[in-house]
Jmol script that loads the backbone (N, CA, C; Angstrom):
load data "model"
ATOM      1  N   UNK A   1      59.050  32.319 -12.818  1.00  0.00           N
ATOM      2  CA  UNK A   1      58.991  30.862 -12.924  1.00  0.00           C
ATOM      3  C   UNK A   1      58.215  30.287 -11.739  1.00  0.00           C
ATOM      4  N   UNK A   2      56.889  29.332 -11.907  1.00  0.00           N
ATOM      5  CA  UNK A   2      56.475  28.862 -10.763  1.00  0.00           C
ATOM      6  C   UNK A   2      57.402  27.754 -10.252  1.00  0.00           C
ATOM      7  N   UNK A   3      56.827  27.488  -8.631  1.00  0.00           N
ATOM      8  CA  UNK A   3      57.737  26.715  -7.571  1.00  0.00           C
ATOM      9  C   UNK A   3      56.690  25.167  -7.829  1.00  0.00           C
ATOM     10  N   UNK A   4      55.602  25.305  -8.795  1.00  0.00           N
ATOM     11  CA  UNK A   4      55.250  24.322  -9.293  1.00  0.00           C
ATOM     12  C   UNK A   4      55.545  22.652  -9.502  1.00  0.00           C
ATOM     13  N   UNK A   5      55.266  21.614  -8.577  1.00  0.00           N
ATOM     14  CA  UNK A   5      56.487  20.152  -8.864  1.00  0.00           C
ATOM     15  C   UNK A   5      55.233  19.626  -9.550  1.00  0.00           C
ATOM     16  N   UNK A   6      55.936  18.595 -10.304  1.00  0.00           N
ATOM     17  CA  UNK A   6      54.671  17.852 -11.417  1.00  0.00           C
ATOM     18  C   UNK A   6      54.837  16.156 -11.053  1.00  0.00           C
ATOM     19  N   UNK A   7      54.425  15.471 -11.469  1.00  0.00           N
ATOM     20  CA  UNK A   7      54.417  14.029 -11.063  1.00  0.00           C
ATOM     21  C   UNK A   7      53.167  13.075 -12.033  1.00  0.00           C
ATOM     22  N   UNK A   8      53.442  12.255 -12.535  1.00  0.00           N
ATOM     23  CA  UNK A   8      52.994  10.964 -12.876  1.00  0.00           C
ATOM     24  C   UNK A   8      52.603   9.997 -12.138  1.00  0.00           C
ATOM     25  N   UNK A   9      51.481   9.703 -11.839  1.00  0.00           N
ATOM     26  CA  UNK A   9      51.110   8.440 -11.034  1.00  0.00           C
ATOM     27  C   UNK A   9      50.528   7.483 -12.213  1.00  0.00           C
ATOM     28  N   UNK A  10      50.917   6.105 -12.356  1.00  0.00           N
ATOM     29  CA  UNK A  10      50.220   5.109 -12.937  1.00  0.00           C
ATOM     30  C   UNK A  10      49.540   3.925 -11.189  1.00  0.00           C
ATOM     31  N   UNK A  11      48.460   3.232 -11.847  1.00  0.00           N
ATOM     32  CA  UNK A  11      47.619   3.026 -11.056  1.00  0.00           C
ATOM     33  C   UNK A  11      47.174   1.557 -11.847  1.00  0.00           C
ATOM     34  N   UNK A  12      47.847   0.735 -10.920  1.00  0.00           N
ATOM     35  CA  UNK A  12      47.588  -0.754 -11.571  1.00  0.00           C
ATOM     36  C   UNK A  12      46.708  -1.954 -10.700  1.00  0.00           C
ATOM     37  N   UNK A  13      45.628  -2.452 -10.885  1.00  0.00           N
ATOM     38  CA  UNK A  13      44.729  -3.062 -10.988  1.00  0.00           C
ATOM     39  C   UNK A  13      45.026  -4.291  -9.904  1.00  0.00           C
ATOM     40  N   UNK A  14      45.153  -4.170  -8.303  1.00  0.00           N
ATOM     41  CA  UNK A  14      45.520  -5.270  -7.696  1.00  0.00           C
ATOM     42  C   UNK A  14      44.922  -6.458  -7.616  1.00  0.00           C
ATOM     43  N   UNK A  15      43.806  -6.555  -7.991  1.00  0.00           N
ATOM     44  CA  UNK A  15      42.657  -7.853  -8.628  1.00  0.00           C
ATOM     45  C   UNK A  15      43.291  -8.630  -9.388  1.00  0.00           C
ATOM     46  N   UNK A  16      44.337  -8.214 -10.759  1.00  0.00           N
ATOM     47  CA  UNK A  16      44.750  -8.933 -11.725  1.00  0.00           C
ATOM     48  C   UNK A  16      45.713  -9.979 -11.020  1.00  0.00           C
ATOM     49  N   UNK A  17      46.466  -9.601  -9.748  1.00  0.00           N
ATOM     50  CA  UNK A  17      47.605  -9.859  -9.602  1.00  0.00           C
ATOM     51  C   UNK A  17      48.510 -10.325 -10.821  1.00  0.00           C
ATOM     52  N   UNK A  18      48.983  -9.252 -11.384  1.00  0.00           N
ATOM     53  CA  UNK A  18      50.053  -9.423 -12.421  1.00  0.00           C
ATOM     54  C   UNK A  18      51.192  -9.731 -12.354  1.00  0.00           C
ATOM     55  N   UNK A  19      51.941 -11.124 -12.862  1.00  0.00           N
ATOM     56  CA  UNK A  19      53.532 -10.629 -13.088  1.00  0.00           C
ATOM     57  C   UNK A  19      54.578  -9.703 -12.649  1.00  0.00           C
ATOM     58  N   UNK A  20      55.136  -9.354 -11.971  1.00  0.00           N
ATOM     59  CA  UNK A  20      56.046  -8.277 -12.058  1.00  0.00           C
ATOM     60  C   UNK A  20      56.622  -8.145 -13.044  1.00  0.00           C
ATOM     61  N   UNK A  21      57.002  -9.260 -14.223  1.00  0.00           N
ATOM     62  CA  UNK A  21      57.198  -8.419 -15.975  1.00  0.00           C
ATOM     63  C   UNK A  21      55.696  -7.785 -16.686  1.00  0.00           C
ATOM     64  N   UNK A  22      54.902  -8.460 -16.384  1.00  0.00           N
ATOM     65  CA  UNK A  22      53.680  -7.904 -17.273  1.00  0.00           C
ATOM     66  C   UNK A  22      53.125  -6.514 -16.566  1.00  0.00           C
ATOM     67  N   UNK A  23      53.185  -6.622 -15.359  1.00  0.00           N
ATOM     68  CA  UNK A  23      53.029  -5.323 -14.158  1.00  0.00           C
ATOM     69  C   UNK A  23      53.772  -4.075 -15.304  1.00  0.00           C
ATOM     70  N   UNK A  24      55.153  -4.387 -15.368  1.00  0.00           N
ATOM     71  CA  UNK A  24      56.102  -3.386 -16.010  1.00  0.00           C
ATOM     72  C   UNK A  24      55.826  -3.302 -17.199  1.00  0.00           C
ATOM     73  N   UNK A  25      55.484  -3.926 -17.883  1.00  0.00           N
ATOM     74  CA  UNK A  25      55.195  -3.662 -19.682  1.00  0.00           C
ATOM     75  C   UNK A  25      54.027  -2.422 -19.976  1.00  0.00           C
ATOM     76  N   UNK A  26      52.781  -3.221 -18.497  1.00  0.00           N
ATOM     77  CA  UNK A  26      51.418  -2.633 -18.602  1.00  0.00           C
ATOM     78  C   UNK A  26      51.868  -1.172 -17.952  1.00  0.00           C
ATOM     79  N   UNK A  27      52.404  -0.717 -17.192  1.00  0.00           N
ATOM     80  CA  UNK A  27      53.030   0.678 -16.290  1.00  0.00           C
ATOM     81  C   UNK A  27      53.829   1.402 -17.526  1.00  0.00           C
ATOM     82  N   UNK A  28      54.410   0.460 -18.346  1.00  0.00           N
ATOM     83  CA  UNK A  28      55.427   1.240 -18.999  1.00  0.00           C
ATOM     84  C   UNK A  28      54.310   1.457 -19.724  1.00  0.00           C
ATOM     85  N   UNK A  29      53.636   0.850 -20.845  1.00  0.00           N
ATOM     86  CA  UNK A  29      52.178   1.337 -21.908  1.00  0.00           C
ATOM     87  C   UNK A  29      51.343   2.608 -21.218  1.00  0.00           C
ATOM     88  N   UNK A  30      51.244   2.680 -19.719  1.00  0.00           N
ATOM     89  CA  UNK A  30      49.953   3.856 -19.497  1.00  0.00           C
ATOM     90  C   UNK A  30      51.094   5.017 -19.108  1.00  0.00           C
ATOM     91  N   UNK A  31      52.326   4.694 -18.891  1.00  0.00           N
ATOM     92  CA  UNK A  31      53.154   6.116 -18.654  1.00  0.00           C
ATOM     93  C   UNK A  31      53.499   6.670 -20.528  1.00  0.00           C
ATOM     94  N   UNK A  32      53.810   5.769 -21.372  1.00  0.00           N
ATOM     95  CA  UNK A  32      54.030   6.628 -22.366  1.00  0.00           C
ATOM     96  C   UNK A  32      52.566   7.073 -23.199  1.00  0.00           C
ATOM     97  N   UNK A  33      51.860   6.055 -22.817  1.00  0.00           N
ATOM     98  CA  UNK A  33      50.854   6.885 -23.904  1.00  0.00           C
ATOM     99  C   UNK A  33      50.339   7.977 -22.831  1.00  0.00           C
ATOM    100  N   UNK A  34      50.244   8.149 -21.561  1.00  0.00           N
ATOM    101  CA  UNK A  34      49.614   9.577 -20.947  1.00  0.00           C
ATOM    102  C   UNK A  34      50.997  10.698 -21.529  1.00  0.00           C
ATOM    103  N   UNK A  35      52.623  10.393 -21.393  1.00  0.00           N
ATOM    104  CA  UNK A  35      52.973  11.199 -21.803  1.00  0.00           C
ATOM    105  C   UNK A  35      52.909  11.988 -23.322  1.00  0.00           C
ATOM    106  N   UNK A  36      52.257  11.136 -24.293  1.00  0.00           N
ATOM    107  CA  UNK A  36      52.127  11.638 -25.532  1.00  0.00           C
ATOM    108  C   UNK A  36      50.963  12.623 -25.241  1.00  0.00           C
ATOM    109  N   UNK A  37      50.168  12.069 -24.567  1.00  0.00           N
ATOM    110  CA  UNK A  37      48.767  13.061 -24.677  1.00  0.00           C
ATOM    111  C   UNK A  37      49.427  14.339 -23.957  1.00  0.00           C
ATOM    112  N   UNK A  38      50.347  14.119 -23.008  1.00  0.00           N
ATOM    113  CA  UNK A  38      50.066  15.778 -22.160  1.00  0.00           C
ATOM    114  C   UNK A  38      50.321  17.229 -23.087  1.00  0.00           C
ATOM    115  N   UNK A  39      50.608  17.821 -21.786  1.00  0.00           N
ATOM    116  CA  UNK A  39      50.856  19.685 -22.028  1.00  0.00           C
ATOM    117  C   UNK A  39      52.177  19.949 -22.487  1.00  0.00           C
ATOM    118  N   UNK A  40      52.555  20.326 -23.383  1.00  0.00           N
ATOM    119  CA  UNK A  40      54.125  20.310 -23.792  1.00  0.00           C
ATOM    120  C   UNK A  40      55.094  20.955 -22.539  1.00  0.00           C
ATOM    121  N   UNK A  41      53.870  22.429 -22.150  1.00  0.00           N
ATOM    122  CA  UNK A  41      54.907  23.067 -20.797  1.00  0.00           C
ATOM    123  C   UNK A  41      54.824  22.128 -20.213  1.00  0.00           C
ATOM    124  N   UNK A  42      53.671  21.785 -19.469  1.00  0.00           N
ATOM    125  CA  UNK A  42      53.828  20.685 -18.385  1.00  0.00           C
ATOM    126  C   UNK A  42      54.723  19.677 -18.727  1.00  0.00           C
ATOM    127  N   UNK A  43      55.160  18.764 -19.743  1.00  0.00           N
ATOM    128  CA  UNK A  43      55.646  17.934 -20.314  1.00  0.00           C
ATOM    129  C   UNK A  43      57.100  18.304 -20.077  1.00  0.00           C
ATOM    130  N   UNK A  44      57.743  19.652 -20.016  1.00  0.00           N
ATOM    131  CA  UNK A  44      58.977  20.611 -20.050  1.00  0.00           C
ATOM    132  C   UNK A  44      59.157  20.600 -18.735  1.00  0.00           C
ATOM    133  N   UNK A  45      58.245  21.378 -17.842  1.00  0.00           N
ATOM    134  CA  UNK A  45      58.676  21.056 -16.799  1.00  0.00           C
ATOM    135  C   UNK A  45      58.918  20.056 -15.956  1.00  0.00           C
ATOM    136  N   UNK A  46      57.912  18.706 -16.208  1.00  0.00           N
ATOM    137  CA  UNK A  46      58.204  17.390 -15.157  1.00  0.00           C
ATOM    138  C   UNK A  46      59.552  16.915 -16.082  1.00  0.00           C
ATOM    139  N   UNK A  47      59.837  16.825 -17.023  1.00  0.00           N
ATOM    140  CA  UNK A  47      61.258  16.451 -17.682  1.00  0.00           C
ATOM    141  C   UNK A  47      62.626  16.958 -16.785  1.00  0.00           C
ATOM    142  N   UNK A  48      61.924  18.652 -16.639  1.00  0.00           N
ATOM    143  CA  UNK A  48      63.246  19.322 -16.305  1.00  0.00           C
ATOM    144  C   UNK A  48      63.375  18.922 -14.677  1.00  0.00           C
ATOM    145  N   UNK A  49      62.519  18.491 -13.803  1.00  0.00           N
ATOM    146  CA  UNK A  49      62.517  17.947 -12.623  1.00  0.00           C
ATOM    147  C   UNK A  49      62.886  16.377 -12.310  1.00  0.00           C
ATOM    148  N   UNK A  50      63.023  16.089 -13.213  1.00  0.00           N
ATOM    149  CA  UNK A  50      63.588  14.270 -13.135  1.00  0.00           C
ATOM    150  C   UNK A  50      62.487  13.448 -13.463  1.00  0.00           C
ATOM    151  N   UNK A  51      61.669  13.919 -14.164  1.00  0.00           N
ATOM    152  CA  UNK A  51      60.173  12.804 -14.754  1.00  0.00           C
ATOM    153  C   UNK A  51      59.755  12.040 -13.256  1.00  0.00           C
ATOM    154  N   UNK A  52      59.064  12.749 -11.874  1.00  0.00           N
ATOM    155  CA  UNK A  52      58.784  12.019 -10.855  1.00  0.00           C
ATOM    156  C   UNK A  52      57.574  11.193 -11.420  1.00  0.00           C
ATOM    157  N   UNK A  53      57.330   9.373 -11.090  1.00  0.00           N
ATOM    158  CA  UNK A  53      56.220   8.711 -11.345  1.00  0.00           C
ATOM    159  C   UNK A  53      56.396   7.931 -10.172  1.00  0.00           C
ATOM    160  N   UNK A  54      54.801   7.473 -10.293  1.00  0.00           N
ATOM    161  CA  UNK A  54      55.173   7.092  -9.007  1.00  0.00           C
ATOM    162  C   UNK A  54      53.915   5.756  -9.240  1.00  0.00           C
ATOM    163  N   UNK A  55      54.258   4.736  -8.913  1.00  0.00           N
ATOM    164  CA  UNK A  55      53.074   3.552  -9.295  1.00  0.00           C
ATOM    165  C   UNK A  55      52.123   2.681  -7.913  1.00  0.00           C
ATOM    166  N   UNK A  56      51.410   2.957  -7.996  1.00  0.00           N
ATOM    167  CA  UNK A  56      50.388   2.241  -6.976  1.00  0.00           C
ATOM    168  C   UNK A  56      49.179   1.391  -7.242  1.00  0.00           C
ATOM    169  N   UNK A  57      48.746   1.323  -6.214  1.00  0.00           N
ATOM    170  CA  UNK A  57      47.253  -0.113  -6.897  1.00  0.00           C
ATOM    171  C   UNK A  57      46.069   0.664  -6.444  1.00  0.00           C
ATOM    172  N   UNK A  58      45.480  -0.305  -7.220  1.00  0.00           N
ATOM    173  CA  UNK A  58      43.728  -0.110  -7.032  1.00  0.00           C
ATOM    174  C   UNK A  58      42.830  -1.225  -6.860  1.00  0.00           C
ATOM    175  N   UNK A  59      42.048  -0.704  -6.286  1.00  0.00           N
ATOM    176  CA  UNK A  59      41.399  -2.335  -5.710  1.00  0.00           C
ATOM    177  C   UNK A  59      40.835  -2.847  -7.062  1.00  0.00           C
ATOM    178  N   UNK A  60      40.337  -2.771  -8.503  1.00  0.00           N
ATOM    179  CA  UNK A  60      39.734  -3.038  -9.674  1.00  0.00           C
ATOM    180  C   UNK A  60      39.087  -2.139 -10.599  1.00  0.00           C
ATOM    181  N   UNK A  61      38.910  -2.461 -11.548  1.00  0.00           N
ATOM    182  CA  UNK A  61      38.516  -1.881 -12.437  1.00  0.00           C
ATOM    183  C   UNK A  61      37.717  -0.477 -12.186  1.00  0.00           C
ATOM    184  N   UNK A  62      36.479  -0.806 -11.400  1.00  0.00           N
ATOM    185  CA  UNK A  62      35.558   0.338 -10.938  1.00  0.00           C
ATOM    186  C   UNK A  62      36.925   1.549 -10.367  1.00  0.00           C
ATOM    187  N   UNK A  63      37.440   1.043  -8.981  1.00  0.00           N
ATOM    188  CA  UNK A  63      38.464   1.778  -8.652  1.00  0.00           C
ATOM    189  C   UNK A  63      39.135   2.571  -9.169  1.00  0.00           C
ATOM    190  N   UNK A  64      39.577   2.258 -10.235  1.00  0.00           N
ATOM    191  CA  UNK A  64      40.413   2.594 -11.540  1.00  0.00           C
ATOM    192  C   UNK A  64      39.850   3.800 -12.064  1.00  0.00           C
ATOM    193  N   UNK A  65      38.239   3.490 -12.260  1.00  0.00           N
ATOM    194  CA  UNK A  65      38.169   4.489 -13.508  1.00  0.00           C
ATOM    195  C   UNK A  65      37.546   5.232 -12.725  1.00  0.00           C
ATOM    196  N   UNK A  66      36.881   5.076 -11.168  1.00  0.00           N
ATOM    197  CA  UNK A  66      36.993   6.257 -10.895  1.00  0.00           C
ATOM    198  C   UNK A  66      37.886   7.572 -10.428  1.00  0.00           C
ATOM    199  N   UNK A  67      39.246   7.109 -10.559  1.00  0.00           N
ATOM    200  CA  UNK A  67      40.205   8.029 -10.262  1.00  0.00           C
ATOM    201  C   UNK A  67      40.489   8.738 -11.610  1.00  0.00           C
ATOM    202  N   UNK A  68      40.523   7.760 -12.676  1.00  0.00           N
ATOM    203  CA  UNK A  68      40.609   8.492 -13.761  1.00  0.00           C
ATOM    204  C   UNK A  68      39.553   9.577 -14.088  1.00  0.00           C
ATOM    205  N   UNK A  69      38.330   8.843 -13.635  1.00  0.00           N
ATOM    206  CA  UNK A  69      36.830  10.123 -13.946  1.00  0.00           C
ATOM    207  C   UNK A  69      37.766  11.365 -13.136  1.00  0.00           C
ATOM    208  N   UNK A  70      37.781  11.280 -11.722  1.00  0.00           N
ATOM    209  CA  UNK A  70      38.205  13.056 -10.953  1.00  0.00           C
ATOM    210  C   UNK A  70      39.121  13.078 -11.925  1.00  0.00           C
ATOM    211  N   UNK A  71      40.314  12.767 -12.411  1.00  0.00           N
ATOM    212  CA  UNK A  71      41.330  13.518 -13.116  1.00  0.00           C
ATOM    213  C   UNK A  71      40.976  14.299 -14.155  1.00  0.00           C
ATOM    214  N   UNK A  72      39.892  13.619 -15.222  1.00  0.00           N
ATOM    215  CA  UNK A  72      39.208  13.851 -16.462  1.00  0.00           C
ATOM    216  C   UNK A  72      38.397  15.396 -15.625  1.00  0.00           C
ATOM    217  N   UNK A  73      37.838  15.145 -14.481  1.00  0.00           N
ATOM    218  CA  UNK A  73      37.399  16.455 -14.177  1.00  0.00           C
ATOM    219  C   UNK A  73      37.885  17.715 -13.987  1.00  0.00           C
ATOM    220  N   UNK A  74      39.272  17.438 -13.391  1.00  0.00           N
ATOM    221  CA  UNK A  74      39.826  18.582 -12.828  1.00  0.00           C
ATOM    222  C   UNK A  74      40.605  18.953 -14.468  1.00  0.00           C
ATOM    223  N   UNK A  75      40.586  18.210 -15.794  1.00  0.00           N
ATOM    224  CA  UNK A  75      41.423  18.362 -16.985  1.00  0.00           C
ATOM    225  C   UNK A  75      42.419  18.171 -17.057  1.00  0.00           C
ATOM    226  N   UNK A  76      42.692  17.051 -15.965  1.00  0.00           N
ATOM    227  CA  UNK A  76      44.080  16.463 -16.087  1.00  0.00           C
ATOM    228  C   UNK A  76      44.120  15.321 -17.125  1.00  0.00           C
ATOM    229  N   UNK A  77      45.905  15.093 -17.462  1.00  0.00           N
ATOM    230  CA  UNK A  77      45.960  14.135 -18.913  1.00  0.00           C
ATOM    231  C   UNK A  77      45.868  12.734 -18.395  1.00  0.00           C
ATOM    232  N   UNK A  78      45.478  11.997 -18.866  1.00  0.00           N
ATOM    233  CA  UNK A  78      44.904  10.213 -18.582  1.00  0.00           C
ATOM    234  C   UNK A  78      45.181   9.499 -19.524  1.00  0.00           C
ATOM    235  N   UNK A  79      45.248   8.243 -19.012  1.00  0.00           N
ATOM    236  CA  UNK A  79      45.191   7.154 -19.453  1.00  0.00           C
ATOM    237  C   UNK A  79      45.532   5.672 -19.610  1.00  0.00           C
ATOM    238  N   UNK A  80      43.973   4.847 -20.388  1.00  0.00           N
ATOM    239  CA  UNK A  80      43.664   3.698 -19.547  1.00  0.00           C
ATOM    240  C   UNK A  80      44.080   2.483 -20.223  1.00  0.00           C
ATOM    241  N   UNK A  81      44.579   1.507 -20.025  1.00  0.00           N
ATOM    242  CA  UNK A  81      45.543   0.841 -21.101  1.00  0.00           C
ATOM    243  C   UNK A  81      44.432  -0.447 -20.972  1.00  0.00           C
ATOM    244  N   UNK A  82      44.222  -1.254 -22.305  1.00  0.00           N
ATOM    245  CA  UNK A  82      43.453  -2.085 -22.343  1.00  0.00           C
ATOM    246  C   UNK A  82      44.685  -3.514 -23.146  1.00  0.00           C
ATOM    247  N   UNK A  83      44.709  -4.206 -22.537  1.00  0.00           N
ATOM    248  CA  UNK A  83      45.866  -5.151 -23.124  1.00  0.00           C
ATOM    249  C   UNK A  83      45.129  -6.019 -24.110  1.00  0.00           C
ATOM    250  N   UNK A  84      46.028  -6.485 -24.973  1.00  0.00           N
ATOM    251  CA  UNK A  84      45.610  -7.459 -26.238  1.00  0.00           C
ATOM    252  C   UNK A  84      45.577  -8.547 -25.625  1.00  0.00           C
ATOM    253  N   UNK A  85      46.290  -9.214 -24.635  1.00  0.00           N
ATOM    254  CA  UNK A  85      45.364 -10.387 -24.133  1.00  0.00           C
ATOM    255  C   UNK A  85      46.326 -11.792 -24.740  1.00  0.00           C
ATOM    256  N   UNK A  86      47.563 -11.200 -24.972  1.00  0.00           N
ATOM    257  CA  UNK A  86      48.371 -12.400 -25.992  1.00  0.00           C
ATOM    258  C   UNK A  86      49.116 -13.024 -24.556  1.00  0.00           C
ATOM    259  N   UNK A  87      49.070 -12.654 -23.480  1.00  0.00           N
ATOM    260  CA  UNK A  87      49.944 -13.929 -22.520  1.00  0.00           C
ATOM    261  C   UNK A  87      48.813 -14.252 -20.964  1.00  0.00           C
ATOM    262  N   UNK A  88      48.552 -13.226 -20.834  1.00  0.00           N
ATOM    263  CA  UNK A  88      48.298 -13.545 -18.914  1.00  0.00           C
ATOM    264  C   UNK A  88      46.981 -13.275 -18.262  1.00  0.00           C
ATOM    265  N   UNK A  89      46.342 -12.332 -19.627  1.00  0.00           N
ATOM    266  CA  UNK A  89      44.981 -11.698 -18.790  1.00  0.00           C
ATOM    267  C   UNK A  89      44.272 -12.329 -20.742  1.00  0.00           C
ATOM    268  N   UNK A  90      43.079 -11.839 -20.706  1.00  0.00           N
ATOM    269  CA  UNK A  90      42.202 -12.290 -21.591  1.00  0.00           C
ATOM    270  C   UNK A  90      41.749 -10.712 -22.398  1.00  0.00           C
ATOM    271  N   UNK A  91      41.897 -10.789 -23.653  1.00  0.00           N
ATOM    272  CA  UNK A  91      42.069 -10.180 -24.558  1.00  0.00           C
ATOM    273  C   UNK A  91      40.880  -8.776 -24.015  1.00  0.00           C
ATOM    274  N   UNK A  92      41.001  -7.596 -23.993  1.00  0.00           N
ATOM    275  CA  UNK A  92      40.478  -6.445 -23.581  1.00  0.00           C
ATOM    276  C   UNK A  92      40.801  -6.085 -22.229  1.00  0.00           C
ATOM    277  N   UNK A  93      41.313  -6.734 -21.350  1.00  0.00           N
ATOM    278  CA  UNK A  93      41.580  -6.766 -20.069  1.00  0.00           C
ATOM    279  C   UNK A  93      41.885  -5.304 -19.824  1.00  0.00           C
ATOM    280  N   UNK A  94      41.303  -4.550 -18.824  1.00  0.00           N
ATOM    281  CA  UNK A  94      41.729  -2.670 -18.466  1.00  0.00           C
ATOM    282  C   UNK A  94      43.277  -3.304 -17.607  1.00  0.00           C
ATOM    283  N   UNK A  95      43.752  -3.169 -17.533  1.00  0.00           N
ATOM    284  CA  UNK A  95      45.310  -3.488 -16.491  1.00  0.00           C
ATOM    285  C   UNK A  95      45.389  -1.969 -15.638  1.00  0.00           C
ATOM    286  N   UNK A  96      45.602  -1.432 -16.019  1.00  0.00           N
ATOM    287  CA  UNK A  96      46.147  -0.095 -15.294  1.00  0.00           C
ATOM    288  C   UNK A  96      46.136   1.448 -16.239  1.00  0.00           C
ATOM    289  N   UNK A  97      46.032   2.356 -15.545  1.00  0.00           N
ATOM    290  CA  UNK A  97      45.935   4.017 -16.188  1.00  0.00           C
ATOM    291  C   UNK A  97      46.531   4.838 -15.503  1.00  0.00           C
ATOM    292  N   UNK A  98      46.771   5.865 -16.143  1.00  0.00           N
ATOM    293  CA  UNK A  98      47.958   7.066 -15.737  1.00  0.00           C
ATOM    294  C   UNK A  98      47.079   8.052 -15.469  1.00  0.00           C
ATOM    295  N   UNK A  99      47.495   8.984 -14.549  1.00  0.00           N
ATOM    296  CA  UNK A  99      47.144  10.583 -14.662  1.00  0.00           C
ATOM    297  C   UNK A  99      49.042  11.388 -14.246  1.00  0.00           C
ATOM    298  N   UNK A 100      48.389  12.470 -15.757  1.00  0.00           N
ATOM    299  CA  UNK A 100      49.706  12.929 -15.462  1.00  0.00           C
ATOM    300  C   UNK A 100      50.432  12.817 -16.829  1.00  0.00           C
ATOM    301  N   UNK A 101      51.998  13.851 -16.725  1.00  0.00           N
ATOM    302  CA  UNK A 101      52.249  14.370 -15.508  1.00  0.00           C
ATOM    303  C   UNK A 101      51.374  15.630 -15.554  1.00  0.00           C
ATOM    304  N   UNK A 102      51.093  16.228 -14.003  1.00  0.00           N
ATOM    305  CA  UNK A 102      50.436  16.922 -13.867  1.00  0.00           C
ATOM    306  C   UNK A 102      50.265  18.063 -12.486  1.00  0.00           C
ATOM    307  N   UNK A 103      50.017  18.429 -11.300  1.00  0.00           N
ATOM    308  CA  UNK A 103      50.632  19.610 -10.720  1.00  0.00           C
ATOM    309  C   UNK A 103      50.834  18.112  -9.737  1.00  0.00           C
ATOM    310  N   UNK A 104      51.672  18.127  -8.636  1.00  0.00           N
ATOM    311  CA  UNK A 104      51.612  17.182  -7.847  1.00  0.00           C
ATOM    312  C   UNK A 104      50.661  17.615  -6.765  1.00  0.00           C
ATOM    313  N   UNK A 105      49.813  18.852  -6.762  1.00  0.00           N
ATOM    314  CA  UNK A 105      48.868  19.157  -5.724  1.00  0.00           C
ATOM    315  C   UNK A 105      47.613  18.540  -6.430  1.00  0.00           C
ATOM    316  N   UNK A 106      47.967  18.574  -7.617  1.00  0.00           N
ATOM    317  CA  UNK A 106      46.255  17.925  -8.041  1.00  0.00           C
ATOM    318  C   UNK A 106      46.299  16.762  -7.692  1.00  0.00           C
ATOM    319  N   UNK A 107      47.265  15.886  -8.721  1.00  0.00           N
ATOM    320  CA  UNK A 107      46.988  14.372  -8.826  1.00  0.00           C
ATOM    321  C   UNK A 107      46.911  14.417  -6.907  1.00  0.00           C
ATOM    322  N   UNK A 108      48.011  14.468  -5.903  1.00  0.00           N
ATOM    323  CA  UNK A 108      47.395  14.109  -4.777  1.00  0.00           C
ATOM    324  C   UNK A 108      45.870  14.369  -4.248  1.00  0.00           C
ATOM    325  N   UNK A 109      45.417  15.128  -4.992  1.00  0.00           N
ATOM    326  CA  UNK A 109      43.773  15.548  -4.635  1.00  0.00           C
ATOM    327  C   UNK A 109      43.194  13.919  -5.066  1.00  0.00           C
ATOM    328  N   UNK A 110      43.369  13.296  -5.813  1.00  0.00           N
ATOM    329  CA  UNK A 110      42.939  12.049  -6.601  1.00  0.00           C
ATOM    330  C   UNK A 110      43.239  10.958  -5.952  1.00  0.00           C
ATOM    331  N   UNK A 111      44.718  10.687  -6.034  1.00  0.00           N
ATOM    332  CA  UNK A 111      45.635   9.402  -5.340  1.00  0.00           C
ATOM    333  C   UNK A 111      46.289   9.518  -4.454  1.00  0.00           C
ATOM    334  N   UNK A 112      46.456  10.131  -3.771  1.00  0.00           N
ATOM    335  CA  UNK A 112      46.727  10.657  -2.226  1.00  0.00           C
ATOM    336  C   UNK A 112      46.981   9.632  -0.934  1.00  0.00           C
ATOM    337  N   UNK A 113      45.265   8.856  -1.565  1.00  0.00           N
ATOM    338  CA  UNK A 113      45.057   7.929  -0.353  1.00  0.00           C
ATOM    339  C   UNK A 113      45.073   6.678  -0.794  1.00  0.00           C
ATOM    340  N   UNK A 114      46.051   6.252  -1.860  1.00  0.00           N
ATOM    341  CA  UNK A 114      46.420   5.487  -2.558  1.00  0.00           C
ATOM    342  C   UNK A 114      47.758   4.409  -2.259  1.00  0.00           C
ATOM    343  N   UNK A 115      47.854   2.980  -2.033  1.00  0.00           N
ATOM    344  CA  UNK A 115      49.258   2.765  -1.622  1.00  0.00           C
ATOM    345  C   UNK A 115      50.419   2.422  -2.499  1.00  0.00           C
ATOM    346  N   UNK A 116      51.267   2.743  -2.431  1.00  0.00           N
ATOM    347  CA  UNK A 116      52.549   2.566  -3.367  1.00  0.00           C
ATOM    348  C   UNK A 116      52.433   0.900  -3.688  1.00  0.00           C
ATOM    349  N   UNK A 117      52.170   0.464  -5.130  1.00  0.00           N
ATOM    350  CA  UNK A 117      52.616  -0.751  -5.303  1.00  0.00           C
ATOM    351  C   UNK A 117      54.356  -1.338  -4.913  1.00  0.00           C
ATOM    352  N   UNK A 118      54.266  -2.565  -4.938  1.00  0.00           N
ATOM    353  CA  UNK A 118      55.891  -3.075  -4.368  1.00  0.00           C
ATOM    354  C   UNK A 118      55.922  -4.043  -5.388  1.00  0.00           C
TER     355      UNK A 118
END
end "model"
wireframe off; spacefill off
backbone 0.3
color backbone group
């Protein structure tokens, strides 16, 4: 059995300044749809470890997708949530994206130098 820890980072858009309810709707949308996409083992093991996620910001959009590009490189699971636009931001709006879950040595290769949203 590897000594392997896994982790979820979502990565939300500090430009928008969002809501702290819409913050959570948009975090909750890019954590379940990255978890549908992942690795079932991987998926098994971050379950069997307590589902670690962990949510931080990004300075905008560009920001954003370039963390998602390294993840997409290294073949880690992603993803970028585009909101319908029915309360706070304007219809296509990117809000925030997931990588993960995935080894916690990778994603830190990515978001590392990233700060914990509050």
């Amino acid at each position: 059995m590897s000594d392997e820890k896994y982790k979820q980072i979502v990565m939300v858009r500090e430009d928008l300044k969002l809501p702290k309810g819409k913050m959570a709707a948009q975090v909750a949308h890019a954590s379940v749809d990255a978890v549908l996409k992942a690795d079932k083992s991987v998926l098994s093991s971050w379950r069997n470890e307590g589902m670690m996620k962990i949510v931080v910001k990004v300075k905008d959009q560009a920001d954003l997708y370039k963390h998602i590009q390294q993840a997409k490189d290294l073949g880690l699971t992603t993803s970028v949530i585009t909101d319908a636009g029915r309360t706070v931001v304007a219809p296509g709006t990117v809000t925030c994206g997931a990588i993960g879950p995935a080894s916690v040595t990778d994603i830190d290769k990515i978001t590392g130098e990233l700060s914990i949203q509050n």
